[in-house]
VOKOL-267845 format. One record per residue: residue number from 1; x, y, z of N, C-alpha, C in turn. Coordinates in nm, 3 decimals, padded with zeros to 5 digits. Example, Ala and Ser with C-alpha at 12.3 -4.5 7.8 and 13.67 -1.06 7.14 Angstrom:
REM residues 2
nr | nxx | nyy | nzz | caxx | cayy | cazz | cxx | cyy | czz
1 | 01.319 | -00.569 | 00.780 | 01.230 | -00.450 | 00.780 | 01.320 | -00.330 | 00.780
2 | 01.285 | -00.225 | 00.708 | 01.367 | -00.106 | 00.714 | 01.290 | 00.003 | 00.787
REM end
This chain:
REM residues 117
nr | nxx | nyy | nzz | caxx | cayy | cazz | cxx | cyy | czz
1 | 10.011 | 19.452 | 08.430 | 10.149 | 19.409 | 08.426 | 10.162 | 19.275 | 08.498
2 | 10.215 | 19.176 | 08.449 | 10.273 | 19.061 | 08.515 | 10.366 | 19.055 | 08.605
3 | 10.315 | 18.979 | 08.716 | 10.449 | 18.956 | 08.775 | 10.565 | 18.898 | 08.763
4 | 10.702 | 18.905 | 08.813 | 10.880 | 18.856 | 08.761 | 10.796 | 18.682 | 08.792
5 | 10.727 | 18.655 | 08.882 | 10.710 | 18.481 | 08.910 | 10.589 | 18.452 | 08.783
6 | 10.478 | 18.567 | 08.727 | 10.413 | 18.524 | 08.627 | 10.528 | 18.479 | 08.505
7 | 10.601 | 18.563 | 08.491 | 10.683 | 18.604 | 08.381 | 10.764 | 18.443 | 08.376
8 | 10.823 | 18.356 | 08.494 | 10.876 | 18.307 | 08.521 | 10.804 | 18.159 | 08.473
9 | 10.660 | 18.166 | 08.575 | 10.560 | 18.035 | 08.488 | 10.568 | 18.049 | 08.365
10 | 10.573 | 18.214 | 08.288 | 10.549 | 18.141 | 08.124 | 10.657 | 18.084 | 08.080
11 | 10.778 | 18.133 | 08.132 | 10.894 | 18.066 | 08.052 | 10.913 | 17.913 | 08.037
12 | 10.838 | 17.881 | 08.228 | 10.864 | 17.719 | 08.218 | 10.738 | 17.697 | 08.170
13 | 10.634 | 17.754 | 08.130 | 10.504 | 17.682 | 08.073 | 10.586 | 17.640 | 07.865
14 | 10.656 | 17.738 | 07.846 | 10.714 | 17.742 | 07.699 | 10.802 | 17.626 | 07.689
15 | 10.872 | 17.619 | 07.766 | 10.991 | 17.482 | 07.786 | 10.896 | 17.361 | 07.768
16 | 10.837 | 17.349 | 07.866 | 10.753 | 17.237 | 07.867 | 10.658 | 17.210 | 07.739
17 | 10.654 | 17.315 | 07.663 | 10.524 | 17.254 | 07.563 | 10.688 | 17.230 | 07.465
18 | 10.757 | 17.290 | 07.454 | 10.905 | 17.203 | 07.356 | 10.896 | 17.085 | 07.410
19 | 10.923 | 17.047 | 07.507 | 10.956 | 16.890 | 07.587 | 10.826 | 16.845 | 07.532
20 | 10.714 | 16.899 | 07.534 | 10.584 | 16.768 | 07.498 | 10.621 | 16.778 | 07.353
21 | 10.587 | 16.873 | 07.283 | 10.643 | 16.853 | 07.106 | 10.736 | 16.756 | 07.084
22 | 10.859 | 16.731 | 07.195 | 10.968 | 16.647 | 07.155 | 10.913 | 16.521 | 07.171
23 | 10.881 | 16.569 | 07.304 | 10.843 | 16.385 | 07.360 | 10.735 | 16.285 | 07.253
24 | 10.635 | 16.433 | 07.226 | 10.502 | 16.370 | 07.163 | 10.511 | 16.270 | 07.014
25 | 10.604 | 16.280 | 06.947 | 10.660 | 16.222 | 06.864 | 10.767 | 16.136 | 06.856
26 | 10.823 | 16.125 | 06.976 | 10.939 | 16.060 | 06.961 | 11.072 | 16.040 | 06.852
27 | 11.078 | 16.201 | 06.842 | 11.172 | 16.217 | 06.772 | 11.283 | 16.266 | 06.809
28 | 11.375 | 16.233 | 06.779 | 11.499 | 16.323 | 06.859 | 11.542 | 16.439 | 06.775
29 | 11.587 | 16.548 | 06.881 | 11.578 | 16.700 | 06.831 | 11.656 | 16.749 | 06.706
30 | 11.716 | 16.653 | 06.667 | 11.786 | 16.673 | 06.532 | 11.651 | 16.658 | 06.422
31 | 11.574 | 16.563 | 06.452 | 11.462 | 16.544 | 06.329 | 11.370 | 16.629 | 06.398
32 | 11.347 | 16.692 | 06.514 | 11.180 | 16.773 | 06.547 | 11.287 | 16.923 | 06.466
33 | 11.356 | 16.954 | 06.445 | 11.408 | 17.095 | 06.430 | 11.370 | 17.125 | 06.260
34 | 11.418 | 16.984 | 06.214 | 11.447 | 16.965 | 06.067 | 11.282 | 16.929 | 06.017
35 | 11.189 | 16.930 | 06.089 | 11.009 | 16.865 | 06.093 | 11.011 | 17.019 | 06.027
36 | 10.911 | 17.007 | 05.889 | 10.820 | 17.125 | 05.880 | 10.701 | 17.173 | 05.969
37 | 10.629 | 17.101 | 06.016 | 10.516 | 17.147 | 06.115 | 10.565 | 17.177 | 06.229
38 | 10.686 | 17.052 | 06.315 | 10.722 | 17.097 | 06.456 | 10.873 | 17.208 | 06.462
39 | 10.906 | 17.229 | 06.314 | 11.003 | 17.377 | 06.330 | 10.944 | 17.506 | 06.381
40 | 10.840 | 17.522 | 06.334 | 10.816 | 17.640 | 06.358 | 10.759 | 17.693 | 06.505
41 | 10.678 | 17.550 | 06.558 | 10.635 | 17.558 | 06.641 | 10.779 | 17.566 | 06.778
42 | 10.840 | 17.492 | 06.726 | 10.999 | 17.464 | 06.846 | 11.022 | 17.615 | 06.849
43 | 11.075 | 17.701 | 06.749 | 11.082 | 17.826 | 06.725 | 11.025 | 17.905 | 06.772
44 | 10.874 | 17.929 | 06.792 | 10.775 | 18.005 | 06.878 | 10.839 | 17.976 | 07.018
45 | 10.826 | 17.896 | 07.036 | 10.824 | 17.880 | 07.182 | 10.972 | 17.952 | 07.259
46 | 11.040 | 17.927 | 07.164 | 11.196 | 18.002 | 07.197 | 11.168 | 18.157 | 07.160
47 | 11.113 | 18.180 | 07.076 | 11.094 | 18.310 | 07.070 | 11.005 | 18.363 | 07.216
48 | 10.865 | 18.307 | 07.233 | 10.806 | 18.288 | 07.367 | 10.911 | 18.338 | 07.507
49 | 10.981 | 18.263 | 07.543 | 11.102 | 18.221 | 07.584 | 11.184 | 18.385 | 07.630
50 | 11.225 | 18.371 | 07.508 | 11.306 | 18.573 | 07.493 | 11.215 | 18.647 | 07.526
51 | 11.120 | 18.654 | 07.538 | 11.042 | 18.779 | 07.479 | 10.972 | 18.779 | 07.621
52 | 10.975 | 18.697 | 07.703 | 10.935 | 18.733 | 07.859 | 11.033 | 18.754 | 07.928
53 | 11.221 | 18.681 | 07.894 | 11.276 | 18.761 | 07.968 | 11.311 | 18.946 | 07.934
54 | 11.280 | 18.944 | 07.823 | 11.322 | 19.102 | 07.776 | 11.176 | 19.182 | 07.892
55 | 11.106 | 19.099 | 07.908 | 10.967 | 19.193 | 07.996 | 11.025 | 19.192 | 08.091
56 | 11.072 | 19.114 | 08.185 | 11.114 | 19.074 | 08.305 | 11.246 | 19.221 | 08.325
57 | 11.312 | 19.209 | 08.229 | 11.479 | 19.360 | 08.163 | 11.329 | 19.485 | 08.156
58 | 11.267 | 19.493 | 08.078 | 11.125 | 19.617 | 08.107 | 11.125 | 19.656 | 08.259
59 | 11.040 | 19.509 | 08.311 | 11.006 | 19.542 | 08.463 | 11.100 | 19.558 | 08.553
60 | 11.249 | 19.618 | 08.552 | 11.342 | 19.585 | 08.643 | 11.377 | 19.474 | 08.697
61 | 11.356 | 19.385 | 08.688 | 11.346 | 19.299 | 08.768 | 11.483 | 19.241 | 08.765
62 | 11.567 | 19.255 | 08.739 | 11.717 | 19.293 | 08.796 | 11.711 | 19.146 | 08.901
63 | 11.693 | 19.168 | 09.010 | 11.693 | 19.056 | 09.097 | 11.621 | 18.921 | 09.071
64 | 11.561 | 18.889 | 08.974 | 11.526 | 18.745 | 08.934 | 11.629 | 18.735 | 08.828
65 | 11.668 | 18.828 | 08.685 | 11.735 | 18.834 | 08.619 | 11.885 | 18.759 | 08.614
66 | 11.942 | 18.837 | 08.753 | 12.095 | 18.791 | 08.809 | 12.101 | 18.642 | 08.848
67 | 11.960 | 18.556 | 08.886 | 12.023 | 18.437 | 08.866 | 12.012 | 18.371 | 08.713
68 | 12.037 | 18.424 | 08.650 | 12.036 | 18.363 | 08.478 | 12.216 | 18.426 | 08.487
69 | 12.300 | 18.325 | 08.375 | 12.399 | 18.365 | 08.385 | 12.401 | 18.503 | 08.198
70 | 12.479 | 18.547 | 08.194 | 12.445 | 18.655 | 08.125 | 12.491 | 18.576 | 08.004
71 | 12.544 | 18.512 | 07.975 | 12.558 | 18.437 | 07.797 | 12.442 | 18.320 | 07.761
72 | 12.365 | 18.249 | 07.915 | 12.242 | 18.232 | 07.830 | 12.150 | 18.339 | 07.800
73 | 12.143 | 18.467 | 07.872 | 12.032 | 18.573 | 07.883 | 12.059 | 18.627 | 07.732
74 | 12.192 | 18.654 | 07.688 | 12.229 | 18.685 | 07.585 | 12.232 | 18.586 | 07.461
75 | 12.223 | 18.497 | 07.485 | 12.218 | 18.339 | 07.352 | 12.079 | 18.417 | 07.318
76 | 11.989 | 18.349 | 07.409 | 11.853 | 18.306 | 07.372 | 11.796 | 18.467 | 07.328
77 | 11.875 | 18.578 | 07.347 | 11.795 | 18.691 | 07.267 | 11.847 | 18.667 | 07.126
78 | 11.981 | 18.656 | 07.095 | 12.029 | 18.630 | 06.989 | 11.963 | 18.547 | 06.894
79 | 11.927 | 18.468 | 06.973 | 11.882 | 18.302 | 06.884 | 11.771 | 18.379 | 06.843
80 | 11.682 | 18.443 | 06.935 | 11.514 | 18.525 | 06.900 | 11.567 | 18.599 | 06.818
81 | 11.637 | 18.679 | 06.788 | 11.649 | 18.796 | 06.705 | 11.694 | 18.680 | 06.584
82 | 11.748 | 18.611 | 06.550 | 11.795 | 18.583 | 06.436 | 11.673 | 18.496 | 06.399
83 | 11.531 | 18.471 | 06.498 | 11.452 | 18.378 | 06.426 | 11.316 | 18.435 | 06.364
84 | 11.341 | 18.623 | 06.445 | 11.272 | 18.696 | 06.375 | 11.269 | 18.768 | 06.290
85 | 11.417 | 18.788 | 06.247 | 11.456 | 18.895 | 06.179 | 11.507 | 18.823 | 06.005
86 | 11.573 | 18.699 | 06.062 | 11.643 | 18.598 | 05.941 | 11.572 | 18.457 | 05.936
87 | 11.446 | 18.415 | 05.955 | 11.385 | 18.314 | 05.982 | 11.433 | 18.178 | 05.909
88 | 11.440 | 18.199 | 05.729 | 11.551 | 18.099 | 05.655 | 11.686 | 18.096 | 05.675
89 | 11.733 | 18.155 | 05.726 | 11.861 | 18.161 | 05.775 | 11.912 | 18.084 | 05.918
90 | 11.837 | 18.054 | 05.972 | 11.893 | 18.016 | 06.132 | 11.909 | 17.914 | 06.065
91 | 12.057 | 17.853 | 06.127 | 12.125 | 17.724 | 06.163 | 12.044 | 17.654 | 06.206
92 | 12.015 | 17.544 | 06.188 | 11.934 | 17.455 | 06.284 | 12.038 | 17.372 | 06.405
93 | 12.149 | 17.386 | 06.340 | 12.269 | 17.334 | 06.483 | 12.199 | 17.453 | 06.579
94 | 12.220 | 17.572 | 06.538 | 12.216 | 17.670 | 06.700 | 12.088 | 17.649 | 06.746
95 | 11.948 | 17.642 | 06.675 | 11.830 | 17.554 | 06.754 | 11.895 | 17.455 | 06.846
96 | 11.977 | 17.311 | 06.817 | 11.967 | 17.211 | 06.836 | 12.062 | 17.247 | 07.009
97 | 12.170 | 17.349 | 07.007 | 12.245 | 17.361 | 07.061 | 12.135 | 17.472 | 07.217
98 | 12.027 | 17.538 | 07.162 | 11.991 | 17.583 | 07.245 | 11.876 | 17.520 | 07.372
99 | 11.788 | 17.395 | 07.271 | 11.733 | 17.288 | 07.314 | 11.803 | 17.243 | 07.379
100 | 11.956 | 17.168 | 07.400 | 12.032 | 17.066 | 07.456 | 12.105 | 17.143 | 07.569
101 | 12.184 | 17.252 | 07.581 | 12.221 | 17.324 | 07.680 | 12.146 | 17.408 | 07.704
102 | 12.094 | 17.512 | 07.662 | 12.034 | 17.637 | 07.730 | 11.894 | 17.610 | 07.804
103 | 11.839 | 17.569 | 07.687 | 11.685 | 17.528 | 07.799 | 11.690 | 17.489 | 07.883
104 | 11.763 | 17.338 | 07.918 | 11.759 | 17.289 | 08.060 | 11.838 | 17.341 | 08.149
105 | 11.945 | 17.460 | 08.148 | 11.967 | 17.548 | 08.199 | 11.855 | 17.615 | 08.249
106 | 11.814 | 17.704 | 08.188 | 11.693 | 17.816 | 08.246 | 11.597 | 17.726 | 08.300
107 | 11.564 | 17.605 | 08.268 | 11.449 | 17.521 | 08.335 | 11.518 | 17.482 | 08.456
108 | 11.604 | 17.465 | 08.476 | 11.632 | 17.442 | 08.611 | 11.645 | 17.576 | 08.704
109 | 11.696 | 17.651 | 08.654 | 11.661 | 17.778 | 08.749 | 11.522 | 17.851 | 08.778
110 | 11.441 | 17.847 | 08.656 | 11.371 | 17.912 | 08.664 | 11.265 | 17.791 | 08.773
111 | 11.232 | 17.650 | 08.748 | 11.198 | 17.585 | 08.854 | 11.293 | 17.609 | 08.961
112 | 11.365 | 17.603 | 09.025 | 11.429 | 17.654 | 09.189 | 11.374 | 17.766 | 09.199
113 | 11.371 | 17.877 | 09.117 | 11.301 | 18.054 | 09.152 | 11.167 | 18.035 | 09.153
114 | 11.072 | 17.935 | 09.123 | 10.941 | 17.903 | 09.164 | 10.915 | 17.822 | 09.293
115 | 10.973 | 17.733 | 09.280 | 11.005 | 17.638 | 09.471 | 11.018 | 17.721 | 09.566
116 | 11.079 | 17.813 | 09.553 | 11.119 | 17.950 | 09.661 | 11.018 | 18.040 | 09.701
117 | 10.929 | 18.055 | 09.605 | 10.793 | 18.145 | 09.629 | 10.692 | 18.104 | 09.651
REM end
């Protein structure tokens, strides 16, 4: 089992490989979303993303959890569920919208909840 601070590196290890995908091309996130090769990959990584905090909701971990506010904890499952379940279907606005607010949300917390330990 991983620990809530392993759980925590992968999320910012996932952010960061979006930021190099973005950066690495120099495209801005309206064209990396709308990219056939770098969609899917932007997508993994958000799926990535969900799928360690739902481990983190597994492991109790309740107390790293509470500093996430509960409508990003709840976006970014949403966004995962609709990119696994309806894959031609996702909006690429709600990608674009989760890249631009939510990530650097959780990247900033989840870096302060690593500084601390």
């Amino acid at each position: 089992m991983s620990s809530p601070q392993q759980r925590l590196k992968n999320i910012k290890n996932a952010i960061e490989d979006i930021e190099f995908i973005l950066h690495s091309v120099d495209f801005k996130i309206t064209q990396a979303i709308e990219n056939k090769i770098l969609k899917p990959a932007i997508r993994m990584h958000i799926i990535k993303i969900a799928e360690q905090f739902n481990k983190l909701k597994e492991d109790n971990a309740f107390d790293v959890l509470e500093k996430f506010s509960s409508n990003d904890l709840k976006g970014i499952s949403a966004v995962r569920n609709f990119i696994a379940h309806d894959y031609d279907s996702v909006d690429d606005s709600i990608i674009e919208d989760v890249l631009r607010i939510n990530i650097p949300i959780i990247k900033a917390i989840v870096t302060k909840e690593l500084d601390f330990s």
